[in-house]
N, C-alpha and C positions, 0 to 999 in steps of 0.2 A: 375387612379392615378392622374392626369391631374387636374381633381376635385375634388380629395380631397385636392389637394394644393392652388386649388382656394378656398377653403371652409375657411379651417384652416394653410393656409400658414401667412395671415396680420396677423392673432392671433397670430402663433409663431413668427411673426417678431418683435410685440408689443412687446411681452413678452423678449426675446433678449434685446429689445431696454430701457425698464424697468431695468433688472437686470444689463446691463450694467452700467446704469445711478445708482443705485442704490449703486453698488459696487464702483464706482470714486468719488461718495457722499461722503458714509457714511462707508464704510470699509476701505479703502485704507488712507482716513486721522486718523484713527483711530489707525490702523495697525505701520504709524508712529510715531504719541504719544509715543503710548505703550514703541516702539526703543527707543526713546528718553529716553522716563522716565527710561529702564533699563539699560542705558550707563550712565545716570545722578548717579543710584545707584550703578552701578559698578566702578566708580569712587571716592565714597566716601571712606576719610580715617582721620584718628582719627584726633582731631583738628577742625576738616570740621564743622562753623556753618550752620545751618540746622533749616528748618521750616517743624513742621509734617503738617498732613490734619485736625489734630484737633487746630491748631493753635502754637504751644508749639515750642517757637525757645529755643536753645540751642548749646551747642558746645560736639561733638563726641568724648568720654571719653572708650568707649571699644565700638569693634564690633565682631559682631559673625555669622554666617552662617545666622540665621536668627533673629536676634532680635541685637538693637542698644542698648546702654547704651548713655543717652544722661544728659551733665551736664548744667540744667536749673541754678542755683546757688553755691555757694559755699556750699557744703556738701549736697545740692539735685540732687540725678540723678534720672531718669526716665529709665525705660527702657521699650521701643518700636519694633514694626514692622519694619522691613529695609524698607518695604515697604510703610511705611507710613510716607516718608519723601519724601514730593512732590516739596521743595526744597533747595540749596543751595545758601546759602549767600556767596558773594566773600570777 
């Protein structure tokens, strides 16, 4: 037993020490984004100017579970992904 831990003990330590490092990177900042962005959309409400991911600002004219009505113009609305409103103008 002794030596098998000598063999492949540094291996699993690397490897521990990798996935550790790899998850404080690139998961966990990622993981908060996410938060972010879905308190950002759970907060919108009619009124609320808004910029989608495809460029397109406008002001929130109806919402719906899943899709926004959003009024780029007078007498153009678009309607969009909830999700595709990456942000809020104050």
């Amino acid at each position: 037993m002794n030596e098998l831990f000598s063999k492949y003990g540094g291996m699993a330590i690397t490897f521990a020490i990798w996935a550790a490092v790899f998850y404080f990177l690139l998961i966990l900042p990622n993981k908060k984004k996410q938060k972010k962005h879905q308190e950002m959309l759970n907060s919108l409400k009619e009124g609320a100017e808004v910029i989608t991911s495809g460029g397109i600002k406008g002001t929130v004219s109806n919402m719906g579970s899943e899709f926004l009505t959003i009024r780029i113009d007078k007498g153009v609305n678009v309607q969009v992904l909830r999700s595709s409103v990456t942000r809020v103008l104050k």
